[in-house]
NUNURO-764670 format. One record per residue: x, y, z of N, C-alpha, C in turn. Coordinates in steps of 0.1 Angstrom, whole numbers, padded with zeros to 4 digits, always signed. Example, Ala and Ser with C-alpha at 12.3 -4.5 7.8 and 13.67 -1.06 7.14 Angstrom:
2
+0132-0057+0078+0123-0045+0078+0132-0033+0078;+0128-0022+0071+0137-0011+0071+0129+0000+0079;
% end
This chain:
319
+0021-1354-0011+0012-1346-0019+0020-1333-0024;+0027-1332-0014+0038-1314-0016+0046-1318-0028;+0054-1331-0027+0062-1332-0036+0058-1340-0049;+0043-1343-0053+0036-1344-0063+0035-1329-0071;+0028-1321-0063+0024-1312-0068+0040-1306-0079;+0051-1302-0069+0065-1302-0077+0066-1307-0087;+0065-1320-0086+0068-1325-0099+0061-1327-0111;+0047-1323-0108+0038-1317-0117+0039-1305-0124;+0046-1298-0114+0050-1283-0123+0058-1284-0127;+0070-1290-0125+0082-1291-0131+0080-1298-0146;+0070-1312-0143+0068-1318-0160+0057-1309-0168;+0051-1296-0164+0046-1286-0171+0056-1277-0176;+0065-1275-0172+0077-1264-0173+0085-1272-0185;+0089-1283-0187+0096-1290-0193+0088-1293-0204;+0077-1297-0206+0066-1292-0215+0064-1282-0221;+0061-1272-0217+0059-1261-0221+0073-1252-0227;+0085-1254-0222+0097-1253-0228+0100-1260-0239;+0095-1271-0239+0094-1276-0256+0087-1273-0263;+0076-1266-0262+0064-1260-0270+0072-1246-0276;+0075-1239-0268+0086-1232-0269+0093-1228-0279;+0105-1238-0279+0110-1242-0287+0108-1245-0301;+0094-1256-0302+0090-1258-0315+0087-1241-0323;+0078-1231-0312+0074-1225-0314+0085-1211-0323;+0094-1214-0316+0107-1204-0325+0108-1211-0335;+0114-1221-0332+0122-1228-0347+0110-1228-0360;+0100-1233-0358+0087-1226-0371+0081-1218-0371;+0086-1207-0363+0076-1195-0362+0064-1191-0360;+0063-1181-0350+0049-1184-0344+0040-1180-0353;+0042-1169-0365+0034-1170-0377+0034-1178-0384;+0033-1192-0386+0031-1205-0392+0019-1211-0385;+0024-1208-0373+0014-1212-0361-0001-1206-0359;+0000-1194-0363-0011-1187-0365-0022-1188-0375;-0010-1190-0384-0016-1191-0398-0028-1203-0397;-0018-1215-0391-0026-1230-0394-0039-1227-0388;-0038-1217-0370-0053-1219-0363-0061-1211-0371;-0053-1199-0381-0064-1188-0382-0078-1197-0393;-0069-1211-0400-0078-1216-0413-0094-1220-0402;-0091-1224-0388-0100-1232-0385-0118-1226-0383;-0108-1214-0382-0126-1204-0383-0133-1205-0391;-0129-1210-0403-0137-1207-0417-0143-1223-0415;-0141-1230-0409-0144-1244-0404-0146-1248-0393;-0157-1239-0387-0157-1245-0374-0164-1255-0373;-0174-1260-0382-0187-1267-0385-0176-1279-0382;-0164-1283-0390-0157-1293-0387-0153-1300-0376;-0151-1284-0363-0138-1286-0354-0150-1291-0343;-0170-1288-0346-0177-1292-0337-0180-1310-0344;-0176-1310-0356-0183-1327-0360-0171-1335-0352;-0161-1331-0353-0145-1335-0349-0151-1337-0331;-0155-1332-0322-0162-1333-0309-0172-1343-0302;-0181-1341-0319-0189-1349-0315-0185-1365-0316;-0178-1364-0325-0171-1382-0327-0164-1381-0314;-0155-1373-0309-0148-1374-0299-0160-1383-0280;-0169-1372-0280-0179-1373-0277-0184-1395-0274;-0186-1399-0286-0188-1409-0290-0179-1418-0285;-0167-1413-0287-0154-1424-0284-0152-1426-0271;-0160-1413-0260-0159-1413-0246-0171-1423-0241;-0181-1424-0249-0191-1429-0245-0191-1448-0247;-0179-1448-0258-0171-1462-0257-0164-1466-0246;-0157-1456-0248-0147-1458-0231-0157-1456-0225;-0161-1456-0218-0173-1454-0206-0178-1468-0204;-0184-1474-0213-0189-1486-0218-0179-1498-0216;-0167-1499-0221-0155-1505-0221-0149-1506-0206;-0151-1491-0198-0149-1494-0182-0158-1499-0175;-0176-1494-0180-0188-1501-0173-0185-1519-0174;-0180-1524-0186-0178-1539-0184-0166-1542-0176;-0156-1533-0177-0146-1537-0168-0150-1542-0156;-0157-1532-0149-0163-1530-0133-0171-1538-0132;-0182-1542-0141-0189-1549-0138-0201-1542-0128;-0211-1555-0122-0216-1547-0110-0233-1543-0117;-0240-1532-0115-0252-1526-0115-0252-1509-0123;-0240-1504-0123-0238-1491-0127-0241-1492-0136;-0248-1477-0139-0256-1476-0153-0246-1469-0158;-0246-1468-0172-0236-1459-0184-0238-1447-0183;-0249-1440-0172-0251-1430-0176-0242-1419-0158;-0242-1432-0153-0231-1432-0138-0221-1431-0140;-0215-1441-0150-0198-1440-0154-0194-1433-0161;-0202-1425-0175-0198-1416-0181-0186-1405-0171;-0198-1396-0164-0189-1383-0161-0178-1387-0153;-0177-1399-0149-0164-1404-0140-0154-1406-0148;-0154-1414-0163-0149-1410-0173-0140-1403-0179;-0147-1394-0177-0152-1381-0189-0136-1371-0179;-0142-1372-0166-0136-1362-0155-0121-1365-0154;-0121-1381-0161-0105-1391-0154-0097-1384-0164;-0105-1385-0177-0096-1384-0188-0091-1368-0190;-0105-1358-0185-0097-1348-0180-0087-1344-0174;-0087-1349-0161-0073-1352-0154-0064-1357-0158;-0064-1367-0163-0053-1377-0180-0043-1363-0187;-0055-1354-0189-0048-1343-0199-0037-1340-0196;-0038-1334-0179-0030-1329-0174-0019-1332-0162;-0015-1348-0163-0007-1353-0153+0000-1363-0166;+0013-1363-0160+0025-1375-0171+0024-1384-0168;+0022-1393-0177+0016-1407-0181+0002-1411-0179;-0004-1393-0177-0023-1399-0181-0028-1408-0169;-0018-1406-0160-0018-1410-0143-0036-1407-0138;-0037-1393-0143-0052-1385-0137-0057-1397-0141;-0062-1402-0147-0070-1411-0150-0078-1422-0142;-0069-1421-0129-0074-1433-0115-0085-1421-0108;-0085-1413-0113-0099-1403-0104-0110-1414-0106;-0112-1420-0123-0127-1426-0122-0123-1435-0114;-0113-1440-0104-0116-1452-0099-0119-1451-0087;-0116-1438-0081-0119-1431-0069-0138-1428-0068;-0139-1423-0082-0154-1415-0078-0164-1426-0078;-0160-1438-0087-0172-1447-0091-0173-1456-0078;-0161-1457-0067-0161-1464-0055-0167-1457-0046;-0168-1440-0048-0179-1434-0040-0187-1438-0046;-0194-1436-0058-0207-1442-0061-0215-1452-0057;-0205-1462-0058-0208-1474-0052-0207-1484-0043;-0200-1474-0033-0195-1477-0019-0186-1489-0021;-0180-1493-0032-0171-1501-0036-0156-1499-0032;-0149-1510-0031-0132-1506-0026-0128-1497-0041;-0117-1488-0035-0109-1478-0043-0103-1492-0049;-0090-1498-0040-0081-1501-0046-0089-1515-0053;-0097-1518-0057-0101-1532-0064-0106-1519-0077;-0112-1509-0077-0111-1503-0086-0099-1498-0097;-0090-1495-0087-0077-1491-0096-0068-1502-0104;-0070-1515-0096-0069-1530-0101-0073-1530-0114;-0086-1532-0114-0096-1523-0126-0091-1517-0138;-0089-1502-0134-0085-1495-0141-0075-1496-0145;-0060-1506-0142-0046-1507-0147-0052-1523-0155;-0056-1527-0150-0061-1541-0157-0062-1532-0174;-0075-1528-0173-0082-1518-0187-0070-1512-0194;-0063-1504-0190-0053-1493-0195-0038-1508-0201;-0041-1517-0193-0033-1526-0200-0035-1532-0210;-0051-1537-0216-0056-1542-0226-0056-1530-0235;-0058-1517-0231-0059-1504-0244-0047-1503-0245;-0034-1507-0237-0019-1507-0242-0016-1514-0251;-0019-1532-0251-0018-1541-0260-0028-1539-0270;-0037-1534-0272-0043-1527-0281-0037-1518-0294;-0028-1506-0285-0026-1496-0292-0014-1499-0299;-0006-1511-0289+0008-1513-0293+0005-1520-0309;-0006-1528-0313-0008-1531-0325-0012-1524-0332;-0021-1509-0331-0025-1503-0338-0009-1494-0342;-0005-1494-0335+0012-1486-0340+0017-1495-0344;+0019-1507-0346+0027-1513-0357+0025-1513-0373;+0006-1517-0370-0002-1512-0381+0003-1496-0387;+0000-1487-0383+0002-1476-0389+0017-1472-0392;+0026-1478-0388+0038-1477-0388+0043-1485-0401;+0038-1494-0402+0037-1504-0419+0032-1494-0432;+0015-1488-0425+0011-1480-0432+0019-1466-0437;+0027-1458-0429+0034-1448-0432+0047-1451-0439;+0053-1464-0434+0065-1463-0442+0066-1466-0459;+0058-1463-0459+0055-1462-0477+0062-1446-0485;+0057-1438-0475+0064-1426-0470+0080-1425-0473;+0085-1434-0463+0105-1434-0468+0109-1446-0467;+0104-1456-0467+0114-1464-0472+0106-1468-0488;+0114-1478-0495+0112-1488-0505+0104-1498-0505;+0097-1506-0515+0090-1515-0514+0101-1527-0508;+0111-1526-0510+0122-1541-0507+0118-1543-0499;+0125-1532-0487+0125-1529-0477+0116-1534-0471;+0108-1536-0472+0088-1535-0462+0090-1548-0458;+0095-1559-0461+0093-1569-0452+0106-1565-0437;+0118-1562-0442+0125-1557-0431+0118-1549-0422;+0113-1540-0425+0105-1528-0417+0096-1537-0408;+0087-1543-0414+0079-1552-0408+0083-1555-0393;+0095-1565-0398+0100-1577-0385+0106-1566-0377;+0112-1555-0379+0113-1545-0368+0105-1538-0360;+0097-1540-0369+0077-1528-0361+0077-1541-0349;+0080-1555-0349+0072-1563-0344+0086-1564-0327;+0090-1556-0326+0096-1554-0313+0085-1553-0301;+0079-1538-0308+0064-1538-0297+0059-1546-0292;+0056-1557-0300+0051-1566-0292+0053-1576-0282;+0067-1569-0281+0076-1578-0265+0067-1573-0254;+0061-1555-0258+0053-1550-0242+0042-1561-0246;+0035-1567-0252+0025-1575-0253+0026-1588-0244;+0039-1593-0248+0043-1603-0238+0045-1599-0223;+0050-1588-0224+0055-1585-0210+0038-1583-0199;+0029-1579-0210+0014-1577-0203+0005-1591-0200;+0008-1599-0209+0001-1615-0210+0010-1619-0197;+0024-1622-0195+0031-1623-0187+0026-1618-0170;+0023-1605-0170+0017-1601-0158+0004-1607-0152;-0006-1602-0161-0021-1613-0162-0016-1629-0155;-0008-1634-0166-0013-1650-0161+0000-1656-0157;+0009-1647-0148+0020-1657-0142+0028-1645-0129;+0032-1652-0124+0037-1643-0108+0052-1642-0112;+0056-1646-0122+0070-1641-0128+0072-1624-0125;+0067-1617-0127+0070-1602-0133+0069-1597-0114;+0061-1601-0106+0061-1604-0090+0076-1605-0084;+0080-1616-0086+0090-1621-0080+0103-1612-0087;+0102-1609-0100+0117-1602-0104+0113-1583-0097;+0102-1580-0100+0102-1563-0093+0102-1566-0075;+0101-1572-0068+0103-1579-0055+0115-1576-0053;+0126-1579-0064+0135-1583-0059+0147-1568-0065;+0137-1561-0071+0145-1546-0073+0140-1535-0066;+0147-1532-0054+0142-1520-0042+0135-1509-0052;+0142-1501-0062+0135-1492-0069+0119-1495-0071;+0119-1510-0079+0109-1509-0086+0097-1517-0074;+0095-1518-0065+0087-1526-0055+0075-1517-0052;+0075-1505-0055+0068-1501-0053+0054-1500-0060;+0060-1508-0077+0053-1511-0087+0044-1521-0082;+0049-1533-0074+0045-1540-0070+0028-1543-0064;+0022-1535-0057+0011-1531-0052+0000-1530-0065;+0006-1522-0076-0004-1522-0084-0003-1536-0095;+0009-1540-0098+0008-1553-0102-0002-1560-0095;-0001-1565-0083-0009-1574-0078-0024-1572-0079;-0030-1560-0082-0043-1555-0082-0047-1558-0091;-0039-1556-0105-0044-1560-0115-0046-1575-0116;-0036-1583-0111-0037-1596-0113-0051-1602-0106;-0054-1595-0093-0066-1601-0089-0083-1592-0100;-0078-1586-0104-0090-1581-0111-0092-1592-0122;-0076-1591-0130-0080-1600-0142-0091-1615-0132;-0084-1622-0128-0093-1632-0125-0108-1632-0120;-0110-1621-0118-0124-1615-0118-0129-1617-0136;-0117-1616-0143-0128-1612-0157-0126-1629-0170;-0140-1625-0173-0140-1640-0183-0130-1637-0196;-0126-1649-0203-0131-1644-0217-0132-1637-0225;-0143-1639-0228-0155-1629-0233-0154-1617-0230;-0154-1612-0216-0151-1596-0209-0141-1592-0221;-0126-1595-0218-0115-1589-0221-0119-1591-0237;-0124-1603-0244-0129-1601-0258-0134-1589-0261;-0150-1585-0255-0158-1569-0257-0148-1556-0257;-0139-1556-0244-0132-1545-0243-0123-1544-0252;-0115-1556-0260-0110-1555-0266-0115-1547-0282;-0127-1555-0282-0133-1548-0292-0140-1536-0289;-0141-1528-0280-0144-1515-0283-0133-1506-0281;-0126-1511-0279-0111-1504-0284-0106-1504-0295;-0112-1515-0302-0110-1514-0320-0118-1503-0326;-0134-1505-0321-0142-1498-0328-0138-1489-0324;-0134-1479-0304-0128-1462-0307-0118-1457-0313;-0111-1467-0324-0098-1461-0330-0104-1461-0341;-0116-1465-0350-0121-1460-0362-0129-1444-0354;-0137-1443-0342-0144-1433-0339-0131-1420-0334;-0125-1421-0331-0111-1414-0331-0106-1409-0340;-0108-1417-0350-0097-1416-0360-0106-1404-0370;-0121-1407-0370-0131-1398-0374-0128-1381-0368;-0128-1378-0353-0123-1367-0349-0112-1361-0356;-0103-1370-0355-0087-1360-0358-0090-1359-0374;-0097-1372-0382-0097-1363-0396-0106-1354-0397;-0121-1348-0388-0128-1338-0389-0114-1326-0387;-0109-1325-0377-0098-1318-0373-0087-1317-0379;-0082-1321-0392-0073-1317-0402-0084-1312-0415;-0096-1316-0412-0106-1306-0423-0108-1294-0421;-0105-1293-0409-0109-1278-0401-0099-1270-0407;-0085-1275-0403-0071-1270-0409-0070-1268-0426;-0080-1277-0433-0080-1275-0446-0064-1282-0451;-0064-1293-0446-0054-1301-0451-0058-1310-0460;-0050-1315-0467-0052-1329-0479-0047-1341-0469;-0055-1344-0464-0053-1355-0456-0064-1368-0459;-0066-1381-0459-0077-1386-0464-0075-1394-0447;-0091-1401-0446-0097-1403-0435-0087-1413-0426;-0077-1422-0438-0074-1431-0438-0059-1426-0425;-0056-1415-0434-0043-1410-0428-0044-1404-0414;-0056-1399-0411-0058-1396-0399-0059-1404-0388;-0063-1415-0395-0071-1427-0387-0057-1436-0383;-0043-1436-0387-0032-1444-0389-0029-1434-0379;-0022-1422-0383-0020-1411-0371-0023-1409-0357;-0036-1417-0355-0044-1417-0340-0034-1423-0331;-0033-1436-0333-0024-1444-0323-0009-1441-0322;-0001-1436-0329+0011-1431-0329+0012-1426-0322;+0009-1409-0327+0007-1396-0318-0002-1403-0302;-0014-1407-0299-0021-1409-0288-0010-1419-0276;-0004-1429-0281+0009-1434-0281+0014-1425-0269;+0022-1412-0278+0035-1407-0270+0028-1394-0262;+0013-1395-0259+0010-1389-0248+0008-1394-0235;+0016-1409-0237+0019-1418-0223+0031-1418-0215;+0037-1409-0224+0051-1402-0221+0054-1397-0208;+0062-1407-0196+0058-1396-0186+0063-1385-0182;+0075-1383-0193+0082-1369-0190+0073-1356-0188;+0062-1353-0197+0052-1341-0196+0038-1344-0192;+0035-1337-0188+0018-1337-0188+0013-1342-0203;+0005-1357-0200+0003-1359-0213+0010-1359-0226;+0022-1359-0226+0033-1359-0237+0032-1345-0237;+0031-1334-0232+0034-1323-0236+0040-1313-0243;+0041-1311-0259+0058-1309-0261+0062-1316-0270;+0063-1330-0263+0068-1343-0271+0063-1348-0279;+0048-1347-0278+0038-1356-0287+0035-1340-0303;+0036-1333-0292+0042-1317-0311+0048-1322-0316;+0059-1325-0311+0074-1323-0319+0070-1339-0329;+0068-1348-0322+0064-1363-0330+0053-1355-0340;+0042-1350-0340+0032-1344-0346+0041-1342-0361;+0045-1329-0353+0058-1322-0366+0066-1328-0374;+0068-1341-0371+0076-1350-0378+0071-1358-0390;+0057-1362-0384+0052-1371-0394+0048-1365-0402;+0042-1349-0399+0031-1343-0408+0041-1340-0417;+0056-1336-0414+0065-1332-0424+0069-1341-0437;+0066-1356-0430+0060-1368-0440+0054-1369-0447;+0040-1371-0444+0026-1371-0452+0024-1358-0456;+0030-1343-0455+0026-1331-0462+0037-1329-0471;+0041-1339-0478+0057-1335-0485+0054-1324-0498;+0036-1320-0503+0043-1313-0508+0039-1297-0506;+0037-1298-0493+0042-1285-0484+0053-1279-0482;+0057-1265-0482+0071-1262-0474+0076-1270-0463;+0084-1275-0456+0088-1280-0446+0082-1275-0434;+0088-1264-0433+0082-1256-0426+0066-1250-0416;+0061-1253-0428+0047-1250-0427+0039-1268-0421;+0042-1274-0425+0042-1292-0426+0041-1290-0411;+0054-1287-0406+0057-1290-0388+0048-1281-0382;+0045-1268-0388+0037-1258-0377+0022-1266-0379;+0022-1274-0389+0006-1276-0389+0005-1289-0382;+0016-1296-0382+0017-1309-0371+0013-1303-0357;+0022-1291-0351+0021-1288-0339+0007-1285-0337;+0003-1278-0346-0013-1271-0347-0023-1283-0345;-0021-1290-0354-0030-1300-0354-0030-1309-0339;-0024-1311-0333-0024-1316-0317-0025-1305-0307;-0023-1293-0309-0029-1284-0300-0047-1284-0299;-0047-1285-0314-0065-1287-0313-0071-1296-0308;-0060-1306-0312-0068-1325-0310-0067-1321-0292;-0063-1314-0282-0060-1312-0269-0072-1304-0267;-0076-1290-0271-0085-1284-0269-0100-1292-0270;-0097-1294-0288-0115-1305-0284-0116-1314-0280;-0110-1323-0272-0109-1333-0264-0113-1327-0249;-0107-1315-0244-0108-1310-0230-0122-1302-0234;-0127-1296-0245-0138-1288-0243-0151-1302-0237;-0148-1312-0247-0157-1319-0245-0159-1327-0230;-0145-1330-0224-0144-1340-0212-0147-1329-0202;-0148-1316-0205-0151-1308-0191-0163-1310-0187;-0171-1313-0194-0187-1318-0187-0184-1331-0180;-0170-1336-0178-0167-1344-0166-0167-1335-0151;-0164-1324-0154-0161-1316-0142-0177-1315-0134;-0187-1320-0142-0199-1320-0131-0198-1331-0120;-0194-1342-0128-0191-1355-0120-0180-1348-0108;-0174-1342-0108-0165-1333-0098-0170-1328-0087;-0176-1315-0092-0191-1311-0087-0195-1320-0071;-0205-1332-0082-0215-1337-0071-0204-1349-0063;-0194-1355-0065-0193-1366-0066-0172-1367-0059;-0167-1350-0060-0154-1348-0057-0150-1348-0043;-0155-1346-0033-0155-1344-0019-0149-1355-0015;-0141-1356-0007-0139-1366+0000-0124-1380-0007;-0128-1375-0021-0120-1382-0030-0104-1384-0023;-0101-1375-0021-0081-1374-0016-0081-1384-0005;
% end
């Protein structure tokens, strides 16, 4: 526990040292500038919430079918709501097994068939996202490369898709078992592989179909947020571009170097927006990249803190 906690501060410190960083090199008046537009838009930065809001109430939904069982949506929410809170602030969005802890107090159900569960889910939202970033990765390169080019670009975007295989591979074969078995480092992995495997076989079809598709539909409801949230900034951004931007950026806050990509998922921020803002200063492009994911952090946590009631009634005993 002692030496969790360390290394939690440490990938805050390393985080925040890149914030840092970005924050010299563009200036912290660039930075100012971008938050000061949001006031004159706050109407946006609350519609930007309420979509957010929505997207949780999918995920909520998407885990209530995971589990399965009698639990009402109105049980799973704050377990949710509270994980993804915790998500915010641990590297690789780890917090996230709290809902698997609170909903097995709920429901006097095993922890570890829950967390089976929950790596099961987070593996279908991986093979999910990994196609929505190929997608938008097609879509942006319009940006710098050439039309020639686009079929090349293509067959390179489609690397990703080896973690796809490597996920179908876990699901439905004891291959990925027998090779981490046999690497001392990685054995430890092993435990949660297996859990997943027995969960999948718990699920039909049709299950992994739904969840699948409400992971489509929260990347259109997502994608609504962050463009409310470049309205707020008063950017020329269209719904489309935001909505491409989701999976990228959301992507490299799986990062497990920081809390939540801390840092890292700016500086990517700052990259693209220096793309799609070309005819901005440079300058100003990257402070509004950083800007713009500092917010997408804020109204995401204002909203999930009404997880922290599920905390409240439901946290005791959890550790």
């Amino acid at each position: 526990m002692k030496n969790e906690i360390v290394r939690t501060l440490l990938a805050f410190a390393l985080g925040l040292a890149i914030l840092a960083y970005l924050f010299s090199s563009m200036g912290i008046g660039n930075i100012t500038t971008s938050l000061a537009r949001v006031k004159d838009h706050l109407d946006y930065f609350f519609l930007a919430g309420m979509f957010y809001f929505l997207g949780e109430v999918l995920g909520a939904y998407a885990l209530k079918t995971a589990i399965g069982g009698r639990m009402r949506l109105r049980q799973v929410l704050p377990s949710h709501m509270c994980g993804m809170l915790y998500s915010a602030v641990t590297p690789g969005r780890v917090g996230y097994y709290y809902a698997a802890f609170s909903i097995a107090k709920k429901t006097g159900g095993s922890r570890s068939k829950n967390i089976g569960t929950l790596t099961l889910l987070q593996g279908l939202n991986f093979a999910a996202k990994v196609i929505a970033c190929i997608i938008s990765v097609v879509y942006f390169s319009r940006l710098f490369i050439n039309p020639e080019s686009t079929s090349y670009f293509i067959m390179a975007s489609l690397i990703p898709a080896l973690f796809i295989i490597l996920i179908i591979l876990v699901f439905y074969t004891s291959m990925p078992n027998r090779v981490v078995a046999g690497i001392p480092v990685a054995k430890r992995f092993l435990a949660p592989i297996v859990l997943m495997q027995e969960s999948r076989k718990e699920m039909n079809a049709r299950k992994i179909a739904t969840i699948i598709a409400i992971n489509v539909l929260g990347w259109f409801v997502v994608g609504a947020q962050w463009f409310f949230l470049t309205q707020s900034m008063g950017l020329p951004l269209t719904y489309w571009d935001a909505f491409m931007l989701q999976p990228l950026l959301s992507a490299v806050m799986f990062f497990p170097l920081t809390p939540s990509g801390l840092g890292i998922t700016e500086g990517g921020s700052a990259l693209l927006f220096t793309l799609i803002l070309s005819g901005m200063p440079a300058v100003e492009a990257r402070a509004a990249g950083v800007t713009f994911i500092l917010l997408a952090r804020l109204n995401s946590a204002l909203v999930d803190a009404f997880g922290l009631i599920d905390m409240k009634i439901h946290g005791r005993g959890l550790a």
